[in-house]
N, C-alpha and C positions, 0 to 999 in steps of 0.2 A: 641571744637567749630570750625566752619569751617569759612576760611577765606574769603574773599570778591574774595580772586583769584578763591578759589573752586567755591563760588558762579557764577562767570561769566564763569567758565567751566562748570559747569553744564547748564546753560542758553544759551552755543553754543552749548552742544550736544545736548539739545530740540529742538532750532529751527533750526540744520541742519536735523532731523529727520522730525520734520513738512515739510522741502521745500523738501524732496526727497516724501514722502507722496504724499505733494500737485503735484511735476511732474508727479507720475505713476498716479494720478487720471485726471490729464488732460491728459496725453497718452492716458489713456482708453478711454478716451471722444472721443478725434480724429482716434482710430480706434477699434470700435464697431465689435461687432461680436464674432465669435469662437475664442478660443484662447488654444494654446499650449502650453505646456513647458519641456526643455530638462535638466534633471541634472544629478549630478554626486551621485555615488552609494555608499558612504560611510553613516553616522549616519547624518553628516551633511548636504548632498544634501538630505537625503531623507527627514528629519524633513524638510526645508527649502520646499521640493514636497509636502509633507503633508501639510504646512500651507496653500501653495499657492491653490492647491488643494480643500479644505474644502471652502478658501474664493471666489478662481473664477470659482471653477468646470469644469476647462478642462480637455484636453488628459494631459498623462504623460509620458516621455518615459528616461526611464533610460539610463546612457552612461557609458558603461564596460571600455571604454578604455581615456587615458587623453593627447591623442599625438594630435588628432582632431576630429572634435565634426562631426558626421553624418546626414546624407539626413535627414528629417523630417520624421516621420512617418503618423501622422497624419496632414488632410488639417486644415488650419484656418486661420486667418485675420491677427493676431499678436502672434509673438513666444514669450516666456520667454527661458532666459538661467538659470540656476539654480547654483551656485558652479562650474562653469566649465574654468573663466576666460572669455574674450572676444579675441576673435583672432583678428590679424592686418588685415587691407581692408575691407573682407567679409566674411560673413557667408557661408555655403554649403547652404541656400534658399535664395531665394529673397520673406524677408516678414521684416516689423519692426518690431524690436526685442528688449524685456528688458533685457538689465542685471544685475541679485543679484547680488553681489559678494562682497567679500574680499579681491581678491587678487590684484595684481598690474595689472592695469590698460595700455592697450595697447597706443604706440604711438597715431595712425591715428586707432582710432574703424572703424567700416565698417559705412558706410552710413544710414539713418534711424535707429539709435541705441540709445536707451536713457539705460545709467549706472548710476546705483542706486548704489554707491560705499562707502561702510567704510571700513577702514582697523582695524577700531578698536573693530569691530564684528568678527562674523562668520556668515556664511548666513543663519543658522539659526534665529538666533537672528535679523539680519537685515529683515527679511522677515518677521518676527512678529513685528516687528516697524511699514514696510509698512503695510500689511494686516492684521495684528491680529492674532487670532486665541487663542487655547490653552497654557498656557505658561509653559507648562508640557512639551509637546512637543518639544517646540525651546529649550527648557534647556537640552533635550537629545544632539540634536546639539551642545549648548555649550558644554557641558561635552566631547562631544565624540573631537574637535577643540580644544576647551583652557584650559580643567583640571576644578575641582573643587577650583582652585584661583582662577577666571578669577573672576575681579571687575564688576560683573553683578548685581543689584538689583533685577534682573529676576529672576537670576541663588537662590543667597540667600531667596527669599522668598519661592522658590521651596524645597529647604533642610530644611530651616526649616518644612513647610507644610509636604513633606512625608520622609525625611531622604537620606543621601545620599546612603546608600547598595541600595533599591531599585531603584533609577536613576540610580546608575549605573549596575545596575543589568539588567535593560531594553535600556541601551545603548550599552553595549556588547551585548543583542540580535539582536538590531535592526543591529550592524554591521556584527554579524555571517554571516548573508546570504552573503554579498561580500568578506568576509575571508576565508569562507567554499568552492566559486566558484559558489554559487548559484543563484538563484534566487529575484531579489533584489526586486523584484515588492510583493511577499510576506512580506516583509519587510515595505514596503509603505503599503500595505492593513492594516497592524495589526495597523498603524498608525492612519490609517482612521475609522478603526472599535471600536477603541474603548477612555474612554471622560477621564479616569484618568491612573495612574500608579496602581494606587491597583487593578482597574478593568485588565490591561491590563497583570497582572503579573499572576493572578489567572485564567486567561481565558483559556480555551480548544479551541476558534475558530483556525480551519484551519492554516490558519495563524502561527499563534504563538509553534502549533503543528511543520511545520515545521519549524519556525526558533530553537525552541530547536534541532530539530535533527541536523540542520545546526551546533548549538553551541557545541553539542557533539564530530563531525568529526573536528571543530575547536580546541576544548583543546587537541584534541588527536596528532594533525601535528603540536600543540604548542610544546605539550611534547618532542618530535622528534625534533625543532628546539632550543630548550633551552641548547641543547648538544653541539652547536658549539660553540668556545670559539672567540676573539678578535684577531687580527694581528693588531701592531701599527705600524702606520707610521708618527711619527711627531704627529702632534695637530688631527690625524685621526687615530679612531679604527676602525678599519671595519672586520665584522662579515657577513662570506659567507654559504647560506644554501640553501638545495634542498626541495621545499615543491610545493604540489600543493593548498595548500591552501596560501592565500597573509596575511601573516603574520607577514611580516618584520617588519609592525608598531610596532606592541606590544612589538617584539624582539628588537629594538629600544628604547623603550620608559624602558624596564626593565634595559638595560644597561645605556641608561642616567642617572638612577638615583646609577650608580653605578661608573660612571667614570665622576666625574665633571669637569672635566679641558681637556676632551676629545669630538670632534664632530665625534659621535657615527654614522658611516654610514653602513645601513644594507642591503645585496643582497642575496635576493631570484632568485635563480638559477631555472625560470619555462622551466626547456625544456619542459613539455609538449604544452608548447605555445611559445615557441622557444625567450624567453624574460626574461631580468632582471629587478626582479622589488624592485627598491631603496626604504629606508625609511630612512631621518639621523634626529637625533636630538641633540639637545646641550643646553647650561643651561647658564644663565645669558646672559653675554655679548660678548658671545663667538657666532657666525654666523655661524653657519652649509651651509648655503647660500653662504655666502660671502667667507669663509675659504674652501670650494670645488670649489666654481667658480675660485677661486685663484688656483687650480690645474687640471681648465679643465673642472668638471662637474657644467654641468648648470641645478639645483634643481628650483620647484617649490613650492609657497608653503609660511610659514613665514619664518623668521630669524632660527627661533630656530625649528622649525617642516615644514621638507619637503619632497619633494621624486618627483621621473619620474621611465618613463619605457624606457629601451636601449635595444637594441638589443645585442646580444652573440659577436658580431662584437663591436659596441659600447663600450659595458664595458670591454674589452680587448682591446681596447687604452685606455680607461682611466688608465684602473690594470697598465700600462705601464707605462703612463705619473706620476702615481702616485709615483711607483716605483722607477723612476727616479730620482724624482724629492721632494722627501723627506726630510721635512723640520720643 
């Protein structure tokens, strides 16, 4: 039986959802026209591109990299940001700008900025609040963000409806293309192209053609980094590997579930893009966040699931300060 406290929790999360609703429909109101949107290239910007996508039919343009966000590509009246945060002051255009998001929230946003913000989403899930859409789709996002717990009524009505192997079955596709180095806008298409998970699994469109190939050269650079073992340092395991596919998540999310009293920090050594790129995870009430920013590295991201990209220079003062400073 639920209590009168669940009930008035439930009753704030409806009506902060109605008022962020009602903001983006009065944005649109006061600026009409073409409209853009810029996100980021994982399962969860792309579902979150997909919904916005289907309900406002503008341009889309993927962002490969998460230090800062790029020129516009295409013109229009009003931008969307997609998953990507909100920077301090300004944006790279002068145009009003929405932003989805989850994550933490800038001091001073830039000027003309309206943030549509929960932290208790992923921006998949938040952007099917705002816009609607398919709830197939934003549950890829959640899956691919907060796991098969995440307390969604979205997410449960979906597992049960088609099972959970098949979501995630088509959540690991949809993220192959940015693991593999590819092509993320095939990724977005298969989104678009098609209205279920069963149509989308059985399908031979283009699309989907390539993102399995994408998934093939993906388990293969998996196999190849499942070989490095851990170095502890203190309350940090950290696991160093050379891949040109961005893989560190997954190699992360296998050793969390294997060292729980450890914030699991993983680097992908890309020389071929001259960058390391971080993934840490941790379990309960342990802060992968809080417990590295406590040794220097400033992660993006949740508590317990984060990552950034450094430079060869970068992570060799941290490898340092860390070294040092073990504890």
């Amino acid at each position: 039986m639920e209590s009168q406290g669940e009930h008035r929790s439930d009753r704030g999360r409806l009506s902060k959802a109605v008022a962020l609703k009602e903001q983006l429909h009065q944005w649109r109101q006061r600026h009409p026209g073409p409209v853009t949107a810029v996100h980021d290239f994982d399962a969860d910007g792309l579902c979150a591109a997909a919904l916005w996508k289907r309900s406002l039919g503008g341009t889309t343009q993927v962002v490969r990299g998460r230090k800062s966000l790029p020129p516009l590509q295409h013109p229009a009246n009003l931008a969307f940001v997609l998953d990507l945060s909100c920077p301090e002051d300004e944006f790279p255009w002068n145009l009003p700008t929405v932003v989805i998001d989850h994550h933490l929230p800038p001091v001073r946003p830039p000027a003309e900025t309206l943030l549509l913000h929960r932290s208790d989403r992923c921006t998949a899930w938040l952007a099917h609040d705002l816009l609607g859409g398919p709830d197939w789709i934003a549950v890829l996002g959640i899956l691919s963000d907060m796991g098969d717990s995440s307390p969604s009524p979205l997410l449960q009505g979906q597992l049960d409806r088609w099972g959970i192997n098949p979501l995630r079955q088509l959540t690991s596709l949809v993220n192959s293309a940015h693991r593999a180095g590819g092509d993320c806008d095939q990724a977005l298409e298969a989104l678009l192209q098609h209205e279920s998970p069963s149509q989308m699994i059985h399908s031979d469109h283009p699309s989907m053609t390539y993102l399995r190939d994408c998934q093939r050269k993906v388990r293969k650079r998996l196999g190849q980094a499942k070989q490095a073992s851990p170095t502890y340092y203190g309350k940090v395991a950290l696991v160093e590997f050379q891949s040109d596919c961005p893989v560190q998540s997954i190699i992360a999310q296998i050793w969390k579930s294997r060292l729980a009293d450890k914030v699991v920090l993983v680097a992908n050594l890309r020389n071929d893009r001259a960058e390391v790129h971080l993934s840490a995870r941790s379990r309960g009430n342990l802060s992968a966040i809080e417990t590295l920013r406590d040794r220097g590295l400033v992660l993006r991201g949740h508590p317990n699931s984060a990552g950034a990209v450094l430079t060869p220079e970068e992570w060799q003062n941290f490898l340092e300060t860390l070294r040092a400073h073990t504890y």
